[in-house]
mmJSON file of the N, C-alpha and C atoms, coordinates in Angstrom:
{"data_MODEL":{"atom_site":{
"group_PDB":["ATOM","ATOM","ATOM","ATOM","ATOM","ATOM","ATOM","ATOM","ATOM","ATOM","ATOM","ATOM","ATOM","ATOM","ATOM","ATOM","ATOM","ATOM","ATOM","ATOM","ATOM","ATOM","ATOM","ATOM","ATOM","ATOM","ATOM","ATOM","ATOM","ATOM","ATOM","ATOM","ATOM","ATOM","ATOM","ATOM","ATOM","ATOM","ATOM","ATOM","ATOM","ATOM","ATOM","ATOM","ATOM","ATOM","ATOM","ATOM","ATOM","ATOM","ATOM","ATOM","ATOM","ATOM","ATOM","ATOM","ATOM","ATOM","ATOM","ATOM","ATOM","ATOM","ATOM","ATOM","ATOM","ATOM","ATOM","ATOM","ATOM","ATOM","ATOM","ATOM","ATOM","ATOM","ATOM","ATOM","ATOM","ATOM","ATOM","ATOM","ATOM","ATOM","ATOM","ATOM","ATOM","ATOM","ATOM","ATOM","ATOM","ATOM","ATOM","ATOM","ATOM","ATOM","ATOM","ATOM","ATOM","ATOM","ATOM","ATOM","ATOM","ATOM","ATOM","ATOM","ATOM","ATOM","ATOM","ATOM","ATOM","ATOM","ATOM","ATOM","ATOM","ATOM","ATOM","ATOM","ATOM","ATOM","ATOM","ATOM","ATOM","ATOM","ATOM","ATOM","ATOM","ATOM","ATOM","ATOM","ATOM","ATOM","ATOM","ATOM","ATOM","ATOM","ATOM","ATOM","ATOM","ATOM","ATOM","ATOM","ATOM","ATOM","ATOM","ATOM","ATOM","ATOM","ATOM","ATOM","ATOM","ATOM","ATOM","ATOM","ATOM","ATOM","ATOM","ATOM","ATOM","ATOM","ATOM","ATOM","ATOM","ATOM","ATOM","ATOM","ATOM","ATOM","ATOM","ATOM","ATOM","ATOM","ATOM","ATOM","ATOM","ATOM","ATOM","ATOM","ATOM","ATOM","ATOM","ATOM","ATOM","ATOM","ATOM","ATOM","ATOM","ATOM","ATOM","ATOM","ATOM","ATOM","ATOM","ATOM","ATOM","ATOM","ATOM","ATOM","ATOM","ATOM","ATOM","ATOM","ATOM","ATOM","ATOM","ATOM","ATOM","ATOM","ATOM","ATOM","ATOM","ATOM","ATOM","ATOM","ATOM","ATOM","ATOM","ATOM","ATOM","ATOM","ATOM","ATOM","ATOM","ATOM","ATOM","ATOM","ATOM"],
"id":[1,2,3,4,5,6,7,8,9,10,11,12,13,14,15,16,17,18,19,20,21,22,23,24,25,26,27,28,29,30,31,32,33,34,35,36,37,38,39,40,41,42,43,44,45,46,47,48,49,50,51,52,53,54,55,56,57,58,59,60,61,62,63,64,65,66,67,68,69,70,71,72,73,74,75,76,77,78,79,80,81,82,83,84,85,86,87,88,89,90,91,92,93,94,95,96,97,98,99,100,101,102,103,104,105,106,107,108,109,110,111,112,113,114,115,116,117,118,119,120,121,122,123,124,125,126,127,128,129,130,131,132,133,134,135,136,137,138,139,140,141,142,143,144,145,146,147,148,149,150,151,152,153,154,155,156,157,158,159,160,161,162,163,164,165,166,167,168,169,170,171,172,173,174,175,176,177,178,179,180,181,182,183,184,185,186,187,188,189,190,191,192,193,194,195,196,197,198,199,200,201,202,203,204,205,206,207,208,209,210,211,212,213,214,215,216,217,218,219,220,221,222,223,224,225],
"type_symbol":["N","C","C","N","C","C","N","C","C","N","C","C","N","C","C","N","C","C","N","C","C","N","C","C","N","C","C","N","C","C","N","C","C","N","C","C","N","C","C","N","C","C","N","C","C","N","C","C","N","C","C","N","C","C","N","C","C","N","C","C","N","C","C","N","C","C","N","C","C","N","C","C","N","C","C","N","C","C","N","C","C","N","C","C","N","C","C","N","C","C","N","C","C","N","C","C","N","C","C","N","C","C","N","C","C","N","C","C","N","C","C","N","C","C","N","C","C","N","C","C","N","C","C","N","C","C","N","C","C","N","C","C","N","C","C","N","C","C","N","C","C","N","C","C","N","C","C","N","C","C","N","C","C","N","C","C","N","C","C","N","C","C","N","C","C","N","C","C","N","C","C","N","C","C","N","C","C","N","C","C","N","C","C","N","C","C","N","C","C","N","C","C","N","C","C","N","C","C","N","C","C","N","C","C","N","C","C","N","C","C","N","C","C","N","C","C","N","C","C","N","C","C","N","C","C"],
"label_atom_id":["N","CA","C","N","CA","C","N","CA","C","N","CA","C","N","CA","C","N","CA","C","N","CA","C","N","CA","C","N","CA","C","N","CA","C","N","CA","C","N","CA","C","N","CA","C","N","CA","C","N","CA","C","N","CA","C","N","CA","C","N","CA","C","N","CA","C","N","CA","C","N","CA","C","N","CA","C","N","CA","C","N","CA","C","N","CA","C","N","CA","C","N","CA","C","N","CA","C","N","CA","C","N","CA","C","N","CA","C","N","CA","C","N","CA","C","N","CA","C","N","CA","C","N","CA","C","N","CA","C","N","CA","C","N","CA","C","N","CA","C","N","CA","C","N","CA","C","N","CA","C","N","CA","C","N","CA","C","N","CA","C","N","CA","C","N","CA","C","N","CA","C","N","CA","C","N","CA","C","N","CA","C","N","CA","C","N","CA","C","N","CA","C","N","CA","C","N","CA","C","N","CA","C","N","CA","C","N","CA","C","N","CA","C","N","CA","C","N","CA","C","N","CA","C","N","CA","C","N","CA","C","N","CA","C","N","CA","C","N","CA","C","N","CA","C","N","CA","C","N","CA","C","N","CA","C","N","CA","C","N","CA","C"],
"label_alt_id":[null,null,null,null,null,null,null,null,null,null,null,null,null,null,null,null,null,null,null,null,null,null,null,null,null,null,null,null,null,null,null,null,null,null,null,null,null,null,null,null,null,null,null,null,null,null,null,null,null,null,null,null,null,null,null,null,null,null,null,null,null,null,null,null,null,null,null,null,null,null,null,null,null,null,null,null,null,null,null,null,null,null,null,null,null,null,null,null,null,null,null,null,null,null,null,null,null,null,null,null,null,null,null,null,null,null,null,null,null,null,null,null,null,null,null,null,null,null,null,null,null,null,null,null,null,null,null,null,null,null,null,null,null,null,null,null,null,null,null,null,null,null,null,null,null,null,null,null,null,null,null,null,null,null,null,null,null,null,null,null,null,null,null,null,null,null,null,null,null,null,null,null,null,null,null,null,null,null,null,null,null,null,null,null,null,null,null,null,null,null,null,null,null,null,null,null,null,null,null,null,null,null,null,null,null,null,null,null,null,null,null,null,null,null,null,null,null,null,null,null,null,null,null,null,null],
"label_comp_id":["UNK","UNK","UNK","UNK","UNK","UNK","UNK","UNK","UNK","UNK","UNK","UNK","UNK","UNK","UNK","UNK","UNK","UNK","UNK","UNK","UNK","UNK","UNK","UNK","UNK","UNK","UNK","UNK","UNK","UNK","UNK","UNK","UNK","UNK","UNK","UNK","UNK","UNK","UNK","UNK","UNK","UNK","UNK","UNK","UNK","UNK","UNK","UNK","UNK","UNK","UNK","UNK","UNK","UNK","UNK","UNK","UNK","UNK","UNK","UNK","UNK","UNK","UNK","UNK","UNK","UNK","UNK","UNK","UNK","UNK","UNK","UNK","UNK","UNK","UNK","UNK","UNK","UNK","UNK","UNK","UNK","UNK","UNK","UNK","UNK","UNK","UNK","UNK","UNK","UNK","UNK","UNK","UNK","UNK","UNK","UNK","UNK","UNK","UNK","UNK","UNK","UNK","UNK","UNK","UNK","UNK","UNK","UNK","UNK","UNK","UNK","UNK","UNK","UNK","UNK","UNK","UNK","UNK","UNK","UNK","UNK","UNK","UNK","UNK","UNK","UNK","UNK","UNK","UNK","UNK","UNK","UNK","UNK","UNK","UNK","UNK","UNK","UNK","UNK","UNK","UNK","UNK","UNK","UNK","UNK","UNK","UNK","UNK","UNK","UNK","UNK","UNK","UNK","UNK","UNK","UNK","UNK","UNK","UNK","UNK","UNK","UNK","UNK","UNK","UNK","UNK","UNK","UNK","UNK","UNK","UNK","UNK","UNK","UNK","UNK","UNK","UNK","UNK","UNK","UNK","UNK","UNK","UNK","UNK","UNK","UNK","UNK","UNK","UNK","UNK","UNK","UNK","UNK","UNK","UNK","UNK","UNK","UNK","UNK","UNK","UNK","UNK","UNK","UNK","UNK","UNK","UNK","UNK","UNK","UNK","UNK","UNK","UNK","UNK","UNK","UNK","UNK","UNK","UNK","UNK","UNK","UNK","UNK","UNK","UNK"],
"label_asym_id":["A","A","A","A","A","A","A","A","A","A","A","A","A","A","A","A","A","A","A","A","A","A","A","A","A","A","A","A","A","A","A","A","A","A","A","A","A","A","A","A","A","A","A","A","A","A","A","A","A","A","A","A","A","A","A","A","A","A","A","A","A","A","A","A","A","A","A","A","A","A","A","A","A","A","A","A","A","A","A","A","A","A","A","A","A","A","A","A","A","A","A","A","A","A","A","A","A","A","A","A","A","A","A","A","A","A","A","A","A","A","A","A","A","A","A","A","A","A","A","A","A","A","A","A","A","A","A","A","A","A","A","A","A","A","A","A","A","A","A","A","A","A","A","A","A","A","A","A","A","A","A","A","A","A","A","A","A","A","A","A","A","A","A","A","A","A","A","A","A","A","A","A","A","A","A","A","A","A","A","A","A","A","A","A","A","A","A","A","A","A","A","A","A","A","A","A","A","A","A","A","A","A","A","A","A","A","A","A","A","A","A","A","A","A","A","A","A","A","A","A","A","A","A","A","A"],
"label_entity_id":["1","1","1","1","1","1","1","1","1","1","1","1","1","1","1","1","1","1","1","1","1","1","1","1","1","1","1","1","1","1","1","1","1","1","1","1","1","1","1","1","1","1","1","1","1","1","1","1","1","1","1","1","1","1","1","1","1","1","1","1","1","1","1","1","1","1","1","1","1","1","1","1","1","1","1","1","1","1","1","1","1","1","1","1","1","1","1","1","1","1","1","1","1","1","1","1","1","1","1","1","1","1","1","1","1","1","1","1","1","1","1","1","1","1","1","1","1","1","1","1","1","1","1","1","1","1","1","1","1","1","1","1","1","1","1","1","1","1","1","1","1","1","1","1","1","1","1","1","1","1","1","1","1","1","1","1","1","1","1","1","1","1","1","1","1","1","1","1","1","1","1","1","1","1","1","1","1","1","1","1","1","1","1","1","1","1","1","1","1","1","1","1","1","1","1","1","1","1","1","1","1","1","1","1","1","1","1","1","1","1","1","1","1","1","1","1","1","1","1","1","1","1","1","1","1"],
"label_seq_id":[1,1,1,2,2,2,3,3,3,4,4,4,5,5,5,6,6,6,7,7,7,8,8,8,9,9,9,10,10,10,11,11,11,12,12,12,13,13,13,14,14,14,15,15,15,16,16,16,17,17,17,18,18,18,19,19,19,20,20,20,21,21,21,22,22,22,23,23,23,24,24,24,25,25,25,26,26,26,27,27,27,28,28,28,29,29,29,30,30,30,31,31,31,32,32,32,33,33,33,34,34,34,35,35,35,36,36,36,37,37,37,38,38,38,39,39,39,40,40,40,41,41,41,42,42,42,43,43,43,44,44,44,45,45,45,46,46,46,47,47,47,48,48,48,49,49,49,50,50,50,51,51,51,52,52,52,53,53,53,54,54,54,55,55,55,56,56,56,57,57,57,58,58,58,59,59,59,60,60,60,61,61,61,62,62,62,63,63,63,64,64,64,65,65,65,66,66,66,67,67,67,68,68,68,69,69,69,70,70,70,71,71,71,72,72,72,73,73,73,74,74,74,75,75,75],
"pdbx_PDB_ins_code":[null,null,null,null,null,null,null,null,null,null,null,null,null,null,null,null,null,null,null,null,null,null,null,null,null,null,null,null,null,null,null,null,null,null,null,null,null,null,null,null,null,null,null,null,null,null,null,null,null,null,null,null,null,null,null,null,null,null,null,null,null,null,null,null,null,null,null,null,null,null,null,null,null,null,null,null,null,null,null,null,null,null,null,null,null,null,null,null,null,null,null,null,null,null,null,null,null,null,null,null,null,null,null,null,null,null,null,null,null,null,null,null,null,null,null,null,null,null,null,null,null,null,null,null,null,null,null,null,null,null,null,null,null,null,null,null,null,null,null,null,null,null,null,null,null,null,null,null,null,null,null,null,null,null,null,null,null,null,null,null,null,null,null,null,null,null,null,null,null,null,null,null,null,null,null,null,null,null,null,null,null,null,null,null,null,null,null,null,null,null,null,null,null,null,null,null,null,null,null,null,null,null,null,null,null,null,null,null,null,null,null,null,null,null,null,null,null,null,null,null,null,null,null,null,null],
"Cartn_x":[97.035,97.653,98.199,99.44,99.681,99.949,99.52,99.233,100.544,100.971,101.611,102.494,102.209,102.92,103.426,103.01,103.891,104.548,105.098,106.077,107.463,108.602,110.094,110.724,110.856,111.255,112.397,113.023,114.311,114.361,113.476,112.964,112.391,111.797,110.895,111.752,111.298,112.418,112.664,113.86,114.325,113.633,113.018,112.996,111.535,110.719,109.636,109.351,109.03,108.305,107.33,106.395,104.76,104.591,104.297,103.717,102.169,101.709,100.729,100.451,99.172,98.07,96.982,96.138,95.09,93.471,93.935,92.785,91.58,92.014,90.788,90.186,90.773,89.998,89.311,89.962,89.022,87.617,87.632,86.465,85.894,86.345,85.282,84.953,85.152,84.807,83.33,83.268,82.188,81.376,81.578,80.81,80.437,82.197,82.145,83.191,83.722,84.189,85.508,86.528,87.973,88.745,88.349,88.481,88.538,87.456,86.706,88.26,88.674,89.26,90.81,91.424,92.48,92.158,91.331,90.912,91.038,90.313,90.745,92.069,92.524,94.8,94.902,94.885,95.278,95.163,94.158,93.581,94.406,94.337,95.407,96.786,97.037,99.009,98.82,98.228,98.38,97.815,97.324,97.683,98.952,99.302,100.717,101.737,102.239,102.793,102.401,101.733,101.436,101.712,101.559,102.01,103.363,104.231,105.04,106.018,105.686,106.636,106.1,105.057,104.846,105.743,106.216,106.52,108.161,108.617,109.945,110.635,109.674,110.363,110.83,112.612,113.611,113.045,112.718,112.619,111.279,110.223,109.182,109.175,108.95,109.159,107.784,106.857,105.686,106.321,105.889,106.322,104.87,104.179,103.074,102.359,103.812,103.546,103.449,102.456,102.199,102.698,103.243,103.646,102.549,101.723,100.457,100.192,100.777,100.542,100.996,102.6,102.887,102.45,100.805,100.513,99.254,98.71,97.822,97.936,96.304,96.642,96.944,98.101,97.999,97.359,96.144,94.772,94.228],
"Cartn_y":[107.094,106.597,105.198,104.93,103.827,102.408,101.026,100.43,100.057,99.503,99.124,98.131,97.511,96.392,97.118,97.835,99.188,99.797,100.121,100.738,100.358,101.397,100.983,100.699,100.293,100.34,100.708,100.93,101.426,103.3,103.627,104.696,105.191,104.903,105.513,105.845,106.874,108.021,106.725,107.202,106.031,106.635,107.811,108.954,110.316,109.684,110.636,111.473,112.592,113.52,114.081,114.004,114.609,115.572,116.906,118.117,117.687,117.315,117.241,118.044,118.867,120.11,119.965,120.867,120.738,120.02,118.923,118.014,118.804,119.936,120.481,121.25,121.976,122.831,122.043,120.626,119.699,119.179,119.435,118.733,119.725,121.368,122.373,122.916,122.441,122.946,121.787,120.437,119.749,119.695,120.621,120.449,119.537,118.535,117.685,118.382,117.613,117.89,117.377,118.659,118.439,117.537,116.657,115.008,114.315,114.292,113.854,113.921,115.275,115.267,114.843,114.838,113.766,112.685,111.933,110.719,110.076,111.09,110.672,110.986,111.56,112.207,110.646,110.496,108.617,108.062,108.001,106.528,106.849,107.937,108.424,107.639,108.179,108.018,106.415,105.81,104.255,104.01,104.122,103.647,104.267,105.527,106.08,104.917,105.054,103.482,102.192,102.063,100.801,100.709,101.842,101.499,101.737,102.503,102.632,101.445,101.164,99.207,98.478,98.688,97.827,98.089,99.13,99.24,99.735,99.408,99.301,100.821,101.551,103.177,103.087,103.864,103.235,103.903,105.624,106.499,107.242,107.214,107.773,108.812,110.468,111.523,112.109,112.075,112.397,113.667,115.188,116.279,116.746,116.694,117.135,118.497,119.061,120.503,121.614,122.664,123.882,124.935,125.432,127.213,127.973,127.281,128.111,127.834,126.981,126.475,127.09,127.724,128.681,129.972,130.534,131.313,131.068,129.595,129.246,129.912,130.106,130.214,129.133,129.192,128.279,126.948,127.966,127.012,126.454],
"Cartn_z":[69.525,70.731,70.46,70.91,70.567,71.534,71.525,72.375,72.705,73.811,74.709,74.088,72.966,72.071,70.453,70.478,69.638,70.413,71.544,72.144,71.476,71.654,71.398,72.372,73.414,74.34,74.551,73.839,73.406,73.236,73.321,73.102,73.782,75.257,75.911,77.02,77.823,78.849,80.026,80.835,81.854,82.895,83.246,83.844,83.639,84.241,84.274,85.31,85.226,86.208,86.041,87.153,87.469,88.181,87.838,88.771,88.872,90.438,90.198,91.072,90.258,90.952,90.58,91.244,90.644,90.831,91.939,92.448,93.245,94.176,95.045,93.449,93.011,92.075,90.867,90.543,90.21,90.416,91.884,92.937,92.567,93.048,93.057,91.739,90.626,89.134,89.089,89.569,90.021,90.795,91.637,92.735,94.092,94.08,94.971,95.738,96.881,97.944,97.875,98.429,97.823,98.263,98.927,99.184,98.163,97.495,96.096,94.872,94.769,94.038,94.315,95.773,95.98,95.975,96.188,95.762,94.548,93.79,92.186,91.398,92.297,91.51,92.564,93.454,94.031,93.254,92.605,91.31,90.295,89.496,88.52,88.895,90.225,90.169,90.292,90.939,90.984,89.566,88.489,86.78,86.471,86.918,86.269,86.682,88.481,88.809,88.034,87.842,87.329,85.881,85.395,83.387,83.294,84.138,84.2,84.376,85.694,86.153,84.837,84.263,83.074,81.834,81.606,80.701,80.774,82.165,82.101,82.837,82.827,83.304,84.217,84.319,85.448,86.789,86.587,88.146,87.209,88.534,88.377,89.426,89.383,90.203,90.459,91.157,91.343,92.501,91.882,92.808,93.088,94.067,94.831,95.908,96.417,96.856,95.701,95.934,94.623,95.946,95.277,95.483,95.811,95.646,96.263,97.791,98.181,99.626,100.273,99.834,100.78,101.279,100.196,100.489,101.299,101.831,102.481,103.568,104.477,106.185,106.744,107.983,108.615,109.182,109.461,109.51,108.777],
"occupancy":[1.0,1.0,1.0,1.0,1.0,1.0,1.0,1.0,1.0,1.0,1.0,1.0,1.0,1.0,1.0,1.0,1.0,1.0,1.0,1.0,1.0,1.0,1.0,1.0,1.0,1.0,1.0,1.0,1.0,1.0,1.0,1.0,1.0,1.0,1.0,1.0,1.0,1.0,1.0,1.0,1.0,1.0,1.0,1.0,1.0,1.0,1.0,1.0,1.0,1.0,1.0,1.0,1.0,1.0,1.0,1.0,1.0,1.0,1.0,1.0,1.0,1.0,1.0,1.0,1.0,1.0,1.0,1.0,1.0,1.0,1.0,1.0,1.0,1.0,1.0,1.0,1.0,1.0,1.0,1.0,1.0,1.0,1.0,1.0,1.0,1.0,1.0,1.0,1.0,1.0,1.0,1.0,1.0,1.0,1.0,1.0,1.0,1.0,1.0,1.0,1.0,1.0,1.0,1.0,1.0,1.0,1.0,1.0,1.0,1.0,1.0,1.0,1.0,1.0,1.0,1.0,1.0,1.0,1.0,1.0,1.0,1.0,1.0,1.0,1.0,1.0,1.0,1.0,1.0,1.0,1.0,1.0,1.0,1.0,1.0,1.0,1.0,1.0,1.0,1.0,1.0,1.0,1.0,1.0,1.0,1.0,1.0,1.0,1.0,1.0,1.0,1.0,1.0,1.0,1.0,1.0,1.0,1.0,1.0,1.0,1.0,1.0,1.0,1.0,1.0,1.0,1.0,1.0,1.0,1.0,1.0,1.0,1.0,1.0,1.0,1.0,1.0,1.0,1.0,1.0,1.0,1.0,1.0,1.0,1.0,1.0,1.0,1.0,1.0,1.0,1.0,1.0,1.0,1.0,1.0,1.0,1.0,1.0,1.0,1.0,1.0,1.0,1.0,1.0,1.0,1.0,1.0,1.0,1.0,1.0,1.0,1.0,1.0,1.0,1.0,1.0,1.0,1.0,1.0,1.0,1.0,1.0,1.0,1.0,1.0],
"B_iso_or_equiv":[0.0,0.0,0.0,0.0,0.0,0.0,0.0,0.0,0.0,0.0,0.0,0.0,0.0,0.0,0.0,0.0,0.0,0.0,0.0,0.0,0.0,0.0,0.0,0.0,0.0,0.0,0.0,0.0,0.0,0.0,0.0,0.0,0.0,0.0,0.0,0.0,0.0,0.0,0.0,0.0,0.0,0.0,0.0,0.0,0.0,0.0,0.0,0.0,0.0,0.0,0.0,0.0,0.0,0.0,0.0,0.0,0.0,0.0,0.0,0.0,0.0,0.0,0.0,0.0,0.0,0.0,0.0,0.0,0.0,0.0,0.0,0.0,0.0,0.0,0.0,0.0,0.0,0.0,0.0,0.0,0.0,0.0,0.0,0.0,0.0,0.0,0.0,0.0,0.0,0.0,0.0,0.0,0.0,0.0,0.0,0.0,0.0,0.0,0.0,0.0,0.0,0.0,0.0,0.0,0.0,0.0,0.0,0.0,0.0,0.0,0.0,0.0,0.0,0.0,0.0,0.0,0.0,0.0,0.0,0.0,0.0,0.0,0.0,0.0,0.0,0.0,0.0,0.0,0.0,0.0,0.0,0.0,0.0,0.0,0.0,0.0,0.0,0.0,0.0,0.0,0.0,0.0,0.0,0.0,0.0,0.0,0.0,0.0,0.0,0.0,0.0,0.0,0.0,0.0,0.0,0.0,0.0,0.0,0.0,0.0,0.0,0.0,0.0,0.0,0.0,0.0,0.0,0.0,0.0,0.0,0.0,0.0,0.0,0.0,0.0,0.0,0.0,0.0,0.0,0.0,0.0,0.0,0.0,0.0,0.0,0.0,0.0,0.0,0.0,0.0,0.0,0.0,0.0,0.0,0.0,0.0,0.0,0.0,0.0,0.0,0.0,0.0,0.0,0.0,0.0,0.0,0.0,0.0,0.0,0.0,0.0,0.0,0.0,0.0,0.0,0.0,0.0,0.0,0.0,0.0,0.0,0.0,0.0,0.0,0.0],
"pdbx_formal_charge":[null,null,null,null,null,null,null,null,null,null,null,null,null,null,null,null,null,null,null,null,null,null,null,null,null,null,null,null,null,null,null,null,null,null,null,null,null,null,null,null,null,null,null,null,null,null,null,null,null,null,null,null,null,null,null,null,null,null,null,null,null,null,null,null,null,null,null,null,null,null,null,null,null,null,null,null,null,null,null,null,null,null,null,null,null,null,null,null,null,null,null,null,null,null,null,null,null,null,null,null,null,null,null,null,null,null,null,null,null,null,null,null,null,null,null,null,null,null,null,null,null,null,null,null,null,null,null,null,null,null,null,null,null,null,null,null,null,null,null,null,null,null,null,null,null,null,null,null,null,null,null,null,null,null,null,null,null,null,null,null,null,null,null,null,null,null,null,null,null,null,null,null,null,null,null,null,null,null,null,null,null,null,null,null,null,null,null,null,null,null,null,null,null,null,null,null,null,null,null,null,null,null,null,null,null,null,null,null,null,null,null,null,null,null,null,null,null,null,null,null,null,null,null,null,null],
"auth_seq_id":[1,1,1,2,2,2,3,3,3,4,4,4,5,5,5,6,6,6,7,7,7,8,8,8,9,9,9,10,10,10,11,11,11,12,12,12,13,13,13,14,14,14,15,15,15,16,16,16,17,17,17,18,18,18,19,19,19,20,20,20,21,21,21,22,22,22,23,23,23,24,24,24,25,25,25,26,26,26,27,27,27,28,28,28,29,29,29,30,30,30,31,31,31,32,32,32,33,33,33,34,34,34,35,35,35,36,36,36,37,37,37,38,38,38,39,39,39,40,40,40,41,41,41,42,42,42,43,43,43,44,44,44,45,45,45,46,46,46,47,47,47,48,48,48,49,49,49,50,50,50,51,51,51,52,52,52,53,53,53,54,54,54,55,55,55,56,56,56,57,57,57,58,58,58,59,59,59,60,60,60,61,61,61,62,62,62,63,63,63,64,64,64,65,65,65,66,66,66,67,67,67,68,68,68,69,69,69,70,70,70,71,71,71,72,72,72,73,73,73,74,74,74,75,75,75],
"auth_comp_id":["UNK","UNK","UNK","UNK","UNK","UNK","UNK","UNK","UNK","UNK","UNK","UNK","UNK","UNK","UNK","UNK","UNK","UNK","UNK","UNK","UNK","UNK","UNK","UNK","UNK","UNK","UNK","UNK","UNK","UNK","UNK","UNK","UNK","UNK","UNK","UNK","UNK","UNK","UNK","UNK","UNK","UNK","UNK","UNK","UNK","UNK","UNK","UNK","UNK","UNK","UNK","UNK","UNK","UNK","UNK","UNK","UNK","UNK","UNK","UNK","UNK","UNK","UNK","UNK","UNK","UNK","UNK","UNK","UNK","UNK","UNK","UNK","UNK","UNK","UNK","UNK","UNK","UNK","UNK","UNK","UNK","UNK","UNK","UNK","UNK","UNK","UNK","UNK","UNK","UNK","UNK","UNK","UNK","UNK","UNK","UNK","UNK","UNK","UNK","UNK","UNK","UNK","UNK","UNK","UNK","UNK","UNK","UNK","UNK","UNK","UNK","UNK","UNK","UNK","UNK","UNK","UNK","UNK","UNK","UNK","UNK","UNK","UNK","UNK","UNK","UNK","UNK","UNK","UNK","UNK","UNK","UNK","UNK","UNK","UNK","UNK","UNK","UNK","UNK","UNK","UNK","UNK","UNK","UNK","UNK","UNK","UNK","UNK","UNK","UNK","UNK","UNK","UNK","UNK","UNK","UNK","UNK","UNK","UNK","UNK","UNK","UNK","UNK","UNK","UNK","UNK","UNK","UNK","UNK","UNK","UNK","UNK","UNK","UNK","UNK","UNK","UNK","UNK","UNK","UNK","UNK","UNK","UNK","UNK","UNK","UNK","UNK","UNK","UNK","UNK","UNK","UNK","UNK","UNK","UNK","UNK","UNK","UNK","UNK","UNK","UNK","UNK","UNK","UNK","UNK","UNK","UNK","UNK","UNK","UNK","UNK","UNK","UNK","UNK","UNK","UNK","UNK","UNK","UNK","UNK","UNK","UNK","UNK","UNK","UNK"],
"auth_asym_id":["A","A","A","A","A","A","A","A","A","A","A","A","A","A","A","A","A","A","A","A","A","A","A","A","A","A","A","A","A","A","A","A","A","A","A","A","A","A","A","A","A","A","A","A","A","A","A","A","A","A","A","A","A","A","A","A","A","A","A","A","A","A","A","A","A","A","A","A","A","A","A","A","A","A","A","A","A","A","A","A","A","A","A","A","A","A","A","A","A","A","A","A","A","A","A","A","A","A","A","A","A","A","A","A","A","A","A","A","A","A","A","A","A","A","A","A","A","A","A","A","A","A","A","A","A","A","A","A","A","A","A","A","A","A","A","A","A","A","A","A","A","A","A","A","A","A","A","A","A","A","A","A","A","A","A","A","A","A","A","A","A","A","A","A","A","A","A","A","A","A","A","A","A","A","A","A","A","A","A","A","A","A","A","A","A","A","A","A","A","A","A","A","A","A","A","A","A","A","A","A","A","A","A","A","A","A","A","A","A","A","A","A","A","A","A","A","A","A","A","A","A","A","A","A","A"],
"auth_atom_id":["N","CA","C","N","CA","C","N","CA","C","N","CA","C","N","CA","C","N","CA","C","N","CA","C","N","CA","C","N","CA","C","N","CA","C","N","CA","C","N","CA","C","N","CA","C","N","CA","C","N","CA","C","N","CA","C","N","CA","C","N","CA","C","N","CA","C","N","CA","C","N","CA","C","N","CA","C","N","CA","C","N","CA","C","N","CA","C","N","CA","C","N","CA","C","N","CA","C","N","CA","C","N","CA","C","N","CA","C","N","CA","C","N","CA","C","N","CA","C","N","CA","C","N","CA","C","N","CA","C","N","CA","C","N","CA","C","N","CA","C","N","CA","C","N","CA","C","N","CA","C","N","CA","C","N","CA","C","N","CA","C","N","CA","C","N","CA","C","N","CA","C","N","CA","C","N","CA","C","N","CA","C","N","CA","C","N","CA","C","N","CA","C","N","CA","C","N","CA","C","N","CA","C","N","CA","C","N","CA","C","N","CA","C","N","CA","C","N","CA","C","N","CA","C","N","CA","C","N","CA","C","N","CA","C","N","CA","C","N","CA","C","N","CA","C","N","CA","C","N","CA","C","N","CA","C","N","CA","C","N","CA","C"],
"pdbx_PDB_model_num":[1,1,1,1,1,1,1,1,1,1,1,1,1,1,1,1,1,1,1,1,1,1,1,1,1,1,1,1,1,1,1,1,1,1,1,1,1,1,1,1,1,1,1,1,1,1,1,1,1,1,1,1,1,1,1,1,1,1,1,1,1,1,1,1,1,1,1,1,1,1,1,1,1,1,1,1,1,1,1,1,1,1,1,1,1,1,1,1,1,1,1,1,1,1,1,1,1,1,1,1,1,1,1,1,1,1,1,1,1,1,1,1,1,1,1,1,1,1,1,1,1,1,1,1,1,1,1,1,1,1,1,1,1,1,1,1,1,1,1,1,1,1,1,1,1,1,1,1,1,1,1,1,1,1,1,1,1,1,1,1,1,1,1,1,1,1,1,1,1,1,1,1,1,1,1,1,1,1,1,1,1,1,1,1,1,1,1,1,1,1,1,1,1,1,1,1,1,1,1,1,1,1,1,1,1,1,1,1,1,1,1,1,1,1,1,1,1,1,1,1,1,1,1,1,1]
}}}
């Protein structure tokens, strides 16, 4: 892995995107409560924001609805 002062900056994307899924089934592979696991994809994306403005990345795309939602109940 390489640190942050080895970067090229010249080289790194202007342009990132994030599918993020995955947090309730996180919680429930632990045994906490699927709160628990949006809580911790929050902490994640605020270091992603944050290394990102650090390191110059022009558009950061965090996409958050799954295709699975549409097969949720209403309720």
């Amino acid at each position: 892995m390489h640190t942050k002062d080895q970067l090229i900056k010249e080289k790194l994307p202007k342009h990132i995107a994030i599918i993020m899924d995955g947090n309730g089934r996180w919680a429930n592979r632990r045994s906490l409560e699927r709160i628990m696991g949006h809580t911790r994809g929050m902490e994640s994306v605020k270091q992603v924001v944050k290394a990102c403005r650090e390191l110059g990345i022009q558009v950061l795309t965090l996409y958050a609805f799954s295709l699975e939602n549409w097969q949720r109940p209403k309720t």
